[in-house]
PDB file of N, CA, C and O in Angstrom:
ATOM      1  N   UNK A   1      61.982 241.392 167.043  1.00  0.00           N
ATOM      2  CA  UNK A   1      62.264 242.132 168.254  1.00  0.00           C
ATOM      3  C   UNK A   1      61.403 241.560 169.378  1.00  0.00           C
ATOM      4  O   UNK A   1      60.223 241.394 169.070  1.00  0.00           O
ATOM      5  N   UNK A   2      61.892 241.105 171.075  1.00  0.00           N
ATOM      6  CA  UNK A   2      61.229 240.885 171.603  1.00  0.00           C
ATOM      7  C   UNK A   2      60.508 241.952 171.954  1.00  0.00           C
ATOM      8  O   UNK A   2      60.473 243.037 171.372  1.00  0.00           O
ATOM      9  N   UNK A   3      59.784 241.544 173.162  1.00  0.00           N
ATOM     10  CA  UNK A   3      58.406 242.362 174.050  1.00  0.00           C
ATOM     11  C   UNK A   3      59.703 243.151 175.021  1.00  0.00           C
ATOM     12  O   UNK A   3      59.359 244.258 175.435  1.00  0.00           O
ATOM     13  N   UNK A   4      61.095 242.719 175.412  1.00  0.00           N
ATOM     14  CA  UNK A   4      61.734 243.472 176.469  1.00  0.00           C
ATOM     15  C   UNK A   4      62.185 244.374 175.424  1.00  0.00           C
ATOM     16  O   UNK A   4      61.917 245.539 175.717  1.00  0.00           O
ATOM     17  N   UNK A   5      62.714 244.259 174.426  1.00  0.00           N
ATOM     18  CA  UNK A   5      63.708 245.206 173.822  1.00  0.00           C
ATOM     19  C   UNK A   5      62.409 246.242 173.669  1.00  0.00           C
ATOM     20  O   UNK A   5      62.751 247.342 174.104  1.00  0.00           O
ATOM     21  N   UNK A   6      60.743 246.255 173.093  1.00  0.00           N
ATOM     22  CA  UNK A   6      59.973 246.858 172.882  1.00  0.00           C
ATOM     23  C   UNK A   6      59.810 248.052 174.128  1.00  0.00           C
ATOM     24  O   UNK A   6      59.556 249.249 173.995  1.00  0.00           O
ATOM     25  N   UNK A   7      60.007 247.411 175.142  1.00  0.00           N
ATOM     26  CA  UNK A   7      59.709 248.242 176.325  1.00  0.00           C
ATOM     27  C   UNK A   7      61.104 249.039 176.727  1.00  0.00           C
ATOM     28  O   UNK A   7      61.014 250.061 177.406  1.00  0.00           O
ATOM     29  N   UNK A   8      62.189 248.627 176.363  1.00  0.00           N
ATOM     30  CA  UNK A   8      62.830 249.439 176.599  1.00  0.00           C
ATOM     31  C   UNK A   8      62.719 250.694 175.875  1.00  0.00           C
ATOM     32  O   UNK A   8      62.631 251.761 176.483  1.00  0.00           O
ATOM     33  N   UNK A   9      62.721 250.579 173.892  1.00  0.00           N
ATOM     34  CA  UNK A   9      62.631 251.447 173.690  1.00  0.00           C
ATOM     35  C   UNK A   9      61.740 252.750 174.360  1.00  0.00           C
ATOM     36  O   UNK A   9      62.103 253.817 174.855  1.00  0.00           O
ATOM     37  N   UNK A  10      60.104 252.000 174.082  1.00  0.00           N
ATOM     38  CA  UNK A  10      59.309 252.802 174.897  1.00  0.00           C
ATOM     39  C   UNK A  10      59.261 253.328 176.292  1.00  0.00           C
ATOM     40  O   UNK A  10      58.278 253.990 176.625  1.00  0.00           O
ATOM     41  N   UNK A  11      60.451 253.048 177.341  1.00  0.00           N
ATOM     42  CA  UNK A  11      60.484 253.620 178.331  1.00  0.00           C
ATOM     43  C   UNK A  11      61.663 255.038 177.742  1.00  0.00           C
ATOM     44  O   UNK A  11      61.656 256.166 178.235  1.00  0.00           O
ATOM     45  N   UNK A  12      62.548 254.592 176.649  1.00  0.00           N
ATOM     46  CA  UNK A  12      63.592 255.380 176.393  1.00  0.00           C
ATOM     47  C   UNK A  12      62.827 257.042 175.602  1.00  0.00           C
ATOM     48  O   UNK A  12      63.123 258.220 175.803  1.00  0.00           O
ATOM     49  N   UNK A  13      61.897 256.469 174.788  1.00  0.00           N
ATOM     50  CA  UNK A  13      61.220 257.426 174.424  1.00  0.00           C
ATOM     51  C   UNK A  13      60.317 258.113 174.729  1.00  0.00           C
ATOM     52  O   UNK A  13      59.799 259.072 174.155  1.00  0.00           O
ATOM     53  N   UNK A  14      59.946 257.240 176.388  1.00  0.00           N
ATOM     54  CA  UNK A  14      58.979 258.493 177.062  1.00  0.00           C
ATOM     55  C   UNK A  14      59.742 259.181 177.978  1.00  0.00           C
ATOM     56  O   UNK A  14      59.358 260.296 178.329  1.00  0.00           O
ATOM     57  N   UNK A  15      61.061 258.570 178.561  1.00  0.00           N
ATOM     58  CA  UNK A  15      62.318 259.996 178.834  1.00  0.00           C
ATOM     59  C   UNK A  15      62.108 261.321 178.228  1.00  0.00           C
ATOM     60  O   UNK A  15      61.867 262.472 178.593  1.00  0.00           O
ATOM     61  N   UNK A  16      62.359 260.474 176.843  1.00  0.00           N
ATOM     62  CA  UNK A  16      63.400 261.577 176.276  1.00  0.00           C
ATOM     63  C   UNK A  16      61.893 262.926 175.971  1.00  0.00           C
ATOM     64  O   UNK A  16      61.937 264.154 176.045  1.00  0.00           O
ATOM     65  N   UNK A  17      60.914 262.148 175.687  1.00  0.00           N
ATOM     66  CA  UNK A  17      59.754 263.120 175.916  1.00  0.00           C
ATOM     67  C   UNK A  17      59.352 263.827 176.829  1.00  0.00           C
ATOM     68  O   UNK A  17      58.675 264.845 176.689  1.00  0.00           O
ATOM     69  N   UNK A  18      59.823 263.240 178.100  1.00  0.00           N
ATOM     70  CA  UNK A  18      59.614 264.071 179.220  1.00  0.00           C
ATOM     71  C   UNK A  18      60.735 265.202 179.271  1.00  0.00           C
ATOM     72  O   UNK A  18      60.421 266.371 179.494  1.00  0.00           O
ATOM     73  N   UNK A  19      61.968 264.836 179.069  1.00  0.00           N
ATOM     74  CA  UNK A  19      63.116 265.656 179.244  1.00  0.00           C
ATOM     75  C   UNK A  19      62.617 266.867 178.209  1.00  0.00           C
ATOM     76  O   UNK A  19      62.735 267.920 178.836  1.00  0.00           O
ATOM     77  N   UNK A  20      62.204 267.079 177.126  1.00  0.00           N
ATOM     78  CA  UNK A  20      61.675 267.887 175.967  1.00  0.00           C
ATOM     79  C   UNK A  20      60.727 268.565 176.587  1.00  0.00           C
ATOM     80  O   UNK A  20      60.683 269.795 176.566  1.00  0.00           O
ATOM     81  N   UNK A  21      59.899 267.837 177.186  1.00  0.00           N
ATOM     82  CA  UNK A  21      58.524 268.964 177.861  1.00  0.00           C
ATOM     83  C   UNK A  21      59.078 269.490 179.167  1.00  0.00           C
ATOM     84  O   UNK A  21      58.340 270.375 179.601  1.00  0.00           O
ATOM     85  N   UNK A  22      60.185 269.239 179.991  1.00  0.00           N
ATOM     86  CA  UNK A  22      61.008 270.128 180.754  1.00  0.00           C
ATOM     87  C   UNK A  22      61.514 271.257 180.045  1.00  0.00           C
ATOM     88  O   UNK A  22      61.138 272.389 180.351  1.00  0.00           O
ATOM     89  N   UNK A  23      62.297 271.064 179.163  1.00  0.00           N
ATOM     90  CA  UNK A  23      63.265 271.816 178.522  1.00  0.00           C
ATOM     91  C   UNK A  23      62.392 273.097 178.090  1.00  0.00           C
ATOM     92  O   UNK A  23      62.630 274.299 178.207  1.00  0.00           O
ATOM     93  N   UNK A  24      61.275 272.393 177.539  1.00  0.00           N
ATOM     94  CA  UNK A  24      60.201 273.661 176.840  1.00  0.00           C
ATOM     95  C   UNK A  24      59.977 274.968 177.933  1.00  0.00           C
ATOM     96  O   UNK A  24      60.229 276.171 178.012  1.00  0.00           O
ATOM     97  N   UNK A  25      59.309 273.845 178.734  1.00  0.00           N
ATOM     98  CA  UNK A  25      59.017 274.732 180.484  1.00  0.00           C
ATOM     99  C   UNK A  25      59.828 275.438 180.741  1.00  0.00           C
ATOM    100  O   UNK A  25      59.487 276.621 180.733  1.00  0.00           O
ATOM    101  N   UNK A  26      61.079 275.177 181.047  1.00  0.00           N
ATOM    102  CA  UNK A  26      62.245 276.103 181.050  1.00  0.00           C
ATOM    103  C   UNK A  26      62.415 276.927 180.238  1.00  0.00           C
ATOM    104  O   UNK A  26      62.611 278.098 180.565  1.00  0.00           O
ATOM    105  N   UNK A  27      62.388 276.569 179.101  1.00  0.00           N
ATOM    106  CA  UNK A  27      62.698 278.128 178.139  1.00  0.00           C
ATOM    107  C   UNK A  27      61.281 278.746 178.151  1.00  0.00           C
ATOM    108  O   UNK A  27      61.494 279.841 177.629  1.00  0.00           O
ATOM    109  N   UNK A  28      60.155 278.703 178.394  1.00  0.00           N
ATOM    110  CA  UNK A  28      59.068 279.519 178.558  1.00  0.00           C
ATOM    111  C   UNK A  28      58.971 280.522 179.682  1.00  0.00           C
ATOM    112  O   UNK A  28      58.333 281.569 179.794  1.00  0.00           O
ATOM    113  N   UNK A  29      59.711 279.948 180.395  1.00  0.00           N
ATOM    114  CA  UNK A  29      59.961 280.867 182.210  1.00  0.00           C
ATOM    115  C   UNK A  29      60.917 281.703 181.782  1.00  0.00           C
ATOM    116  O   UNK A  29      60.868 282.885 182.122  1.00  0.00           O
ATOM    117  N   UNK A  30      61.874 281.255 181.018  1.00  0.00           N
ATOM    118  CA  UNK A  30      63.007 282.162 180.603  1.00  0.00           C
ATOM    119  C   UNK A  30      62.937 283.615 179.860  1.00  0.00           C
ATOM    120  O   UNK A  30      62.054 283.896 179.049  1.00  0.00           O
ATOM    121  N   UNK A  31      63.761 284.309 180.164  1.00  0.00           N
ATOM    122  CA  UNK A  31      63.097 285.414 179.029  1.00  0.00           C
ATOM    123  C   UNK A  31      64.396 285.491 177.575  1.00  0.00           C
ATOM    124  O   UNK A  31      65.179 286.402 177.305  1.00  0.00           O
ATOM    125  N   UNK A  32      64.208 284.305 176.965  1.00  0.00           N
ATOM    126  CA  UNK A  32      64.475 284.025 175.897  1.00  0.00           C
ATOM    127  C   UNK A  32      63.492 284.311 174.615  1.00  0.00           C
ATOM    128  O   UNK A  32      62.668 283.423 174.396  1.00  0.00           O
ATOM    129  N   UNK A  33      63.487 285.071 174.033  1.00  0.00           N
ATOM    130  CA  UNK A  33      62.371 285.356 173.176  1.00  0.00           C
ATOM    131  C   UNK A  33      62.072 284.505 171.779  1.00  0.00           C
ATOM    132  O   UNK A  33      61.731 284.860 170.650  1.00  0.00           O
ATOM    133  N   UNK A  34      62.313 283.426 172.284  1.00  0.00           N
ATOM    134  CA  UNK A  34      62.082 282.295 171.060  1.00  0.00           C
ATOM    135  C   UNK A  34      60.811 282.550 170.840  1.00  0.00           C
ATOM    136  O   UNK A  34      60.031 282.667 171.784  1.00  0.00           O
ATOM    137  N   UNK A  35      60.408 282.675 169.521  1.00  0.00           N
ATOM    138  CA  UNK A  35      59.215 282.849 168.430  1.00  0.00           C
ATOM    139  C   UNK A  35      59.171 284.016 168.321  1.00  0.00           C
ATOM    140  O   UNK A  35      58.217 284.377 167.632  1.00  0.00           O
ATOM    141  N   UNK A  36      59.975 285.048 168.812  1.00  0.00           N
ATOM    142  CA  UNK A  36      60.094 286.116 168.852  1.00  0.00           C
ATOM    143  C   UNK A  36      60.953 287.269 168.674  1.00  0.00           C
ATOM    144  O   UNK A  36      60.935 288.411 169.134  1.00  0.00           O
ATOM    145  N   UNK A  37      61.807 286.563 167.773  1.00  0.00           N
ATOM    146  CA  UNK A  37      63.237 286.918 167.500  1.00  0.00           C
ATOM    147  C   UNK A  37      63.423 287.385 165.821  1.00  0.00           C
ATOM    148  O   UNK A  37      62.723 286.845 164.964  1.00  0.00           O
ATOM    149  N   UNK A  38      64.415 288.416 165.475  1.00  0.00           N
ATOM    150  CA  UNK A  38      63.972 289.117 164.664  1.00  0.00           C
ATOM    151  C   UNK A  38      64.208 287.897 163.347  1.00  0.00           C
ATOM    152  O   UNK A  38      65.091 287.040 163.362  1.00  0.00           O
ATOM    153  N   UNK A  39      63.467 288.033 162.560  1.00  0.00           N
ATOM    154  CA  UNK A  39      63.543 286.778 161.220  1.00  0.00           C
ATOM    155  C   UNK A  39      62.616 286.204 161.495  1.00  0.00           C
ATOM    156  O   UNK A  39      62.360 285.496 160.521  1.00  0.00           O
ATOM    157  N   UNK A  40      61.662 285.998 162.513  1.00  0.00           N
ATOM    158  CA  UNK A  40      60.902 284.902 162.521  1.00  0.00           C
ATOM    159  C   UNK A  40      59.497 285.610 162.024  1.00  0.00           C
ATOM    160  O   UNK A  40      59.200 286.591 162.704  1.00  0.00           O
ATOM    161  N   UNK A  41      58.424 285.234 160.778  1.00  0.00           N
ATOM    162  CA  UNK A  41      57.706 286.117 160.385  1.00  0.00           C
ATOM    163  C   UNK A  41      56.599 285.799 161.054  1.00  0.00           C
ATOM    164  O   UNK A  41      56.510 284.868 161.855  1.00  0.00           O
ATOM    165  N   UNK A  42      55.505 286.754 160.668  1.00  0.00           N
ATOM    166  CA  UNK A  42      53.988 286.553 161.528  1.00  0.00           C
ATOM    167  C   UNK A  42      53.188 287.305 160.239  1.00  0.00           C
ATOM    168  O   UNK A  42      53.707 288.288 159.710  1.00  0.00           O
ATOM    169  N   UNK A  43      52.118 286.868 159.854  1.00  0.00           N
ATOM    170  CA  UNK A  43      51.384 287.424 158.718  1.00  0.00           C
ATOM    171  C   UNK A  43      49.831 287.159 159.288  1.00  0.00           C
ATOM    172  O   UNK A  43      49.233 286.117 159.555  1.00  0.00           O
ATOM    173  N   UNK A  44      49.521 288.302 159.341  1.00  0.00           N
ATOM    174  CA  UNK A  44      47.772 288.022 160.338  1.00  0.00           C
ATOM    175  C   UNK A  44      47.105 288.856 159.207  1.00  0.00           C
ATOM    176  O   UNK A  44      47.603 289.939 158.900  1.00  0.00           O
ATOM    177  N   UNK A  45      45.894 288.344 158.521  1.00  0.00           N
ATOM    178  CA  UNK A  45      45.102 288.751 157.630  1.00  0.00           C
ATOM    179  C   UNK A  45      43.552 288.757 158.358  1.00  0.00           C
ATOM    180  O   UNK A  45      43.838 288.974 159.535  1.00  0.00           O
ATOM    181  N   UNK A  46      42.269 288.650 158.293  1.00  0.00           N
ATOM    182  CA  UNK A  46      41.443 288.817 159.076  1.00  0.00           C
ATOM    183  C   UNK A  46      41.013 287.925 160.035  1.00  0.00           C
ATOM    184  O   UNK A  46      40.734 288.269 161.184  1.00  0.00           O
ATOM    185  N   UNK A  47      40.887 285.780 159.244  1.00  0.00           N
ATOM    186  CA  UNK A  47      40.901 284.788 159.706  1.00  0.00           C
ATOM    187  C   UNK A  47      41.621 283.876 159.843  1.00  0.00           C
ATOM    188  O   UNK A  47      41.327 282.713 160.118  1.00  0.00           O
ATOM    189  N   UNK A  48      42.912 284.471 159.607  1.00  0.00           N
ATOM    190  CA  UNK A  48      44.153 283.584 159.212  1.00  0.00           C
ATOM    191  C   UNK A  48      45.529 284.209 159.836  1.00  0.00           C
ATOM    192  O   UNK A  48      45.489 285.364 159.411  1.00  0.00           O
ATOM    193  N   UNK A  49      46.433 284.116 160.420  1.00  0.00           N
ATOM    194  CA  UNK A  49      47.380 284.202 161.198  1.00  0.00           C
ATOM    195  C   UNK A  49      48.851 283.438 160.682  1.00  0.00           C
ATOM    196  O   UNK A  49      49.563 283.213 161.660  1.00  0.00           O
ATOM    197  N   UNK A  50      49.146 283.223 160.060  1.00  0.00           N
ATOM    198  CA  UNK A  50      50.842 282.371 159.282  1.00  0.00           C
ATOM    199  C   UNK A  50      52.018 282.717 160.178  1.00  0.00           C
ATOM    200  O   UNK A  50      52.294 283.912 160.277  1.00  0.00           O
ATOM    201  N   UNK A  51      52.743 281.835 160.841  1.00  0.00           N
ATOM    202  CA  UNK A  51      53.305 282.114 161.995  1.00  0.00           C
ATOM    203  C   UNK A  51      55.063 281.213 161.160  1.00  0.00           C
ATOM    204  O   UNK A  51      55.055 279.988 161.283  1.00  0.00           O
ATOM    205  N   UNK A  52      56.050 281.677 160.598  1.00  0.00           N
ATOM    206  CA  UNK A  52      57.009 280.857 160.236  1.00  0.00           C
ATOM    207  C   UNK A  52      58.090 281.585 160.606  1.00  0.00           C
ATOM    208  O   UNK A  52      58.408 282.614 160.011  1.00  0.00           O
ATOM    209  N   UNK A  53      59.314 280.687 162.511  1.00  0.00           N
ATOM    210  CA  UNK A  53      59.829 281.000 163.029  1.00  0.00           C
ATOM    211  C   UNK A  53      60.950 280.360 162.282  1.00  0.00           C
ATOM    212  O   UNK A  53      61.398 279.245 162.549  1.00  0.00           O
ATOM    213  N   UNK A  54      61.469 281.317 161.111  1.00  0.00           N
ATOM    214  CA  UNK A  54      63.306 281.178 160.524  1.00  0.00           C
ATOM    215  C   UNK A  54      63.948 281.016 161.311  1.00  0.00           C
ATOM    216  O   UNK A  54      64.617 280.005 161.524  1.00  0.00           O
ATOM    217  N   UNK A  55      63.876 282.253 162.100  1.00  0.00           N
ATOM    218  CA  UNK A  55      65.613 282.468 163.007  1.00  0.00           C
ATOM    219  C   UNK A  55      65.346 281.252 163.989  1.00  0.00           C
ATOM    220  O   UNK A  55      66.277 280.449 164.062  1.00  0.00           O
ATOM    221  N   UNK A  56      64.058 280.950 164.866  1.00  0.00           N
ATOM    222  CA  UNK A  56      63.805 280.112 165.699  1.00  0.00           C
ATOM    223  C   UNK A  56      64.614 278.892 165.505  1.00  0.00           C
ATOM    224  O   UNK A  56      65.357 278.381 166.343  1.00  0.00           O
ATOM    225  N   UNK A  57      64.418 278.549 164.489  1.00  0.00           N
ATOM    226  CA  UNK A  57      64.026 277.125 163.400  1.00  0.00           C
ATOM    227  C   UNK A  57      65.559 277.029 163.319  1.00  0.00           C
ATOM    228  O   UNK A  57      66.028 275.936 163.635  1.00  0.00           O
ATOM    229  N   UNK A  58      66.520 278.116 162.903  1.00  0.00           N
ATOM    230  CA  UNK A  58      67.939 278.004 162.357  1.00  0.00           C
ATOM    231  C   UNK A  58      68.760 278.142 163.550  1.00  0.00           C
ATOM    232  O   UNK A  58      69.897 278.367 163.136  1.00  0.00           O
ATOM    233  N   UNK A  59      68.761 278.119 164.955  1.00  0.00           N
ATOM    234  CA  UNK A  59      69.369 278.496 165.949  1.00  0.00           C
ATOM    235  C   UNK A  59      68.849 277.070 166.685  1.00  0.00           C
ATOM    236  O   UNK A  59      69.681 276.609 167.466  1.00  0.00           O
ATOM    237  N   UNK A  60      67.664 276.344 166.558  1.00  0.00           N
ATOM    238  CA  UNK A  60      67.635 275.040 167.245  1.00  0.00           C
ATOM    239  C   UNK A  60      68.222 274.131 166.545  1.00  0.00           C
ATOM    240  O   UNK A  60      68.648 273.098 167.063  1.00  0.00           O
ATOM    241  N   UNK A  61      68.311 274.365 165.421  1.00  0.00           N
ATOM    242  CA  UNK A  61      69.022 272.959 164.310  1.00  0.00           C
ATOM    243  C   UNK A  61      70.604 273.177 164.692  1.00  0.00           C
ATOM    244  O   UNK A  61      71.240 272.125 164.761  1.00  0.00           O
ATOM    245  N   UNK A  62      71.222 274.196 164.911  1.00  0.00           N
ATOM    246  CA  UNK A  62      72.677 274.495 165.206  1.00  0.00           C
ATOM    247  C   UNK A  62      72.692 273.821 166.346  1.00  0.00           C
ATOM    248  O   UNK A  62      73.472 272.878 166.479  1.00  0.00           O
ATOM    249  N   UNK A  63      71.938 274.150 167.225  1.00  0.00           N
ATOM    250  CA  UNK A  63      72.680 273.864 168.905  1.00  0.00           C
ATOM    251  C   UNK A  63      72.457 272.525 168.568  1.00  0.00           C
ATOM    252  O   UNK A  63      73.377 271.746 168.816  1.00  0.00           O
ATOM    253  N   UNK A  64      71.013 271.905 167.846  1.00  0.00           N
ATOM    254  CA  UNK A  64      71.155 269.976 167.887  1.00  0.00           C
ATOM    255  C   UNK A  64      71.652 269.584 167.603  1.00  0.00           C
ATOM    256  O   UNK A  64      71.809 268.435 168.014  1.00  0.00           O
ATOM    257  N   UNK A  65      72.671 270.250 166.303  1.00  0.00           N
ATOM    258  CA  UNK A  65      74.063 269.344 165.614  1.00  0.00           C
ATOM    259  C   UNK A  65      75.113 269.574 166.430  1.00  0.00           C
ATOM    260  O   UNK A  65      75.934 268.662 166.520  1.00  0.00           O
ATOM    261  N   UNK A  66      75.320 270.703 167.135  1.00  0.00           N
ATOM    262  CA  UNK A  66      76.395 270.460 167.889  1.00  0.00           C
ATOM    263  C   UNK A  66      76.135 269.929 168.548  1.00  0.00           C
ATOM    264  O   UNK A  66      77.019 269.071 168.567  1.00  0.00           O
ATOM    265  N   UNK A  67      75.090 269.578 169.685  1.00  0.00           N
ATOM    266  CA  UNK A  67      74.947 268.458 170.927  1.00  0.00           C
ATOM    267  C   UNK A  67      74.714 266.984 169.983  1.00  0.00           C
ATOM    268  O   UNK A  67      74.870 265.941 170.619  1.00  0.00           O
ATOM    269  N   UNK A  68      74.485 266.906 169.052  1.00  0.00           N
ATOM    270  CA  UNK A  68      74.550 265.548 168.194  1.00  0.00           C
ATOM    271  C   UNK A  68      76.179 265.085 167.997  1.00  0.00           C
ATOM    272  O   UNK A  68      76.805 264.082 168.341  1.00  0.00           O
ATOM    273  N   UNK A  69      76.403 265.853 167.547  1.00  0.00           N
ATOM    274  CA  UNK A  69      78.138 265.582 167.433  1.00  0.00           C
ATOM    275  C   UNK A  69      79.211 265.352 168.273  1.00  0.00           C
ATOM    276  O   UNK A  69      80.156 264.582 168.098  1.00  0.00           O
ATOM    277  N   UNK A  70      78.945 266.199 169.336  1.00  0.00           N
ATOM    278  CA  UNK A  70      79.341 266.254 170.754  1.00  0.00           C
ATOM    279  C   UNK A  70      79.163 264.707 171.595  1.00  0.00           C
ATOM    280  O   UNK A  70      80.077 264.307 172.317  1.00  0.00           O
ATOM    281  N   UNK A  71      78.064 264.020 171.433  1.00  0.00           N
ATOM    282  CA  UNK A  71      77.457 262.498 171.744  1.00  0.00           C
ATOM    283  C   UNK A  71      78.186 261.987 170.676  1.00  0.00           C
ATOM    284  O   UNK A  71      79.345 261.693 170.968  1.00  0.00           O
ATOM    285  N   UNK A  72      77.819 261.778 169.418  1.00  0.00           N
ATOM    286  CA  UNK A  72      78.344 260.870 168.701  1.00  0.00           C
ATOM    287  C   UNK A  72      80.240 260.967 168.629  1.00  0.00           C
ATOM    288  O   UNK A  72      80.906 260.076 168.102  1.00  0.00           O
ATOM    289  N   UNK A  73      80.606 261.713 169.009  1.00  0.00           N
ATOM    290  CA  UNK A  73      81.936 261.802 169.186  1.00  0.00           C
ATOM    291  C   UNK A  73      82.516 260.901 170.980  1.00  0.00           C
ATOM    292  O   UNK A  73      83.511 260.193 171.134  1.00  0.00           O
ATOM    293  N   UNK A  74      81.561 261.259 171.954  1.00  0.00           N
ATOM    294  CA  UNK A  74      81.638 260.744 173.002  1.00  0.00           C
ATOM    295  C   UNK A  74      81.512 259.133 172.651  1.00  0.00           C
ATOM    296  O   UNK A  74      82.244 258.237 173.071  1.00  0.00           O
ATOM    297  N   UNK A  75      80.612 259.043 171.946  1.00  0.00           N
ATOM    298  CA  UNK A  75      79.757 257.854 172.126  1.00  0.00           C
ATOM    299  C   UNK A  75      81.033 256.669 171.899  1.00  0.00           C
ATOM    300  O   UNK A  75      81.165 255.702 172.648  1.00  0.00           O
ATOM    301  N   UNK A  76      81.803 256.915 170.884  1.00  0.00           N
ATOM    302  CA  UNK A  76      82.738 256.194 169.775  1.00  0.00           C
ATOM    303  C   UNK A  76      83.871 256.133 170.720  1.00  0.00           C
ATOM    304  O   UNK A  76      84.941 255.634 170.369  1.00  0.00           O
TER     305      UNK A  76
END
């Protein structure tokens, strides 16, 4: 691989990183209650806190396969 194809990737993947730390921002302003939605558990013991967002977790993997599919169908 050259040094251009290298930099492209790495300009492609600090996009797509930036576009992600938008997206976050946005849904934090939002009153979307992601991490906070019923299924997602929280277990707080005295020094320890276990935080495992199910519903979170199962509602972002849906919307990515459909916007995955949605592209790879465009793409072709």
């Amino acid at each position: 691989m050259s040094l251009s194809g290298l930099g492209k990737i790495l300009i492609a993947a600090g996009l797509l990183l930036a576009g992600a730390g938008a997206l976050l921002l946005l849904l934090g302003r939002s009153s979307i209650p992601f991490g906070r939605l019923p299924g997602d558990l929280v277990v707080t013991k005295k020094n320890v806190t276990i935080f495992a967002p199910f519903t979170t977790m199962i509602i972002v993997s849906v919307v990515l396969t459909v916007v995955m599919n949605i592209l790879s169908r465009w793409m072709k």
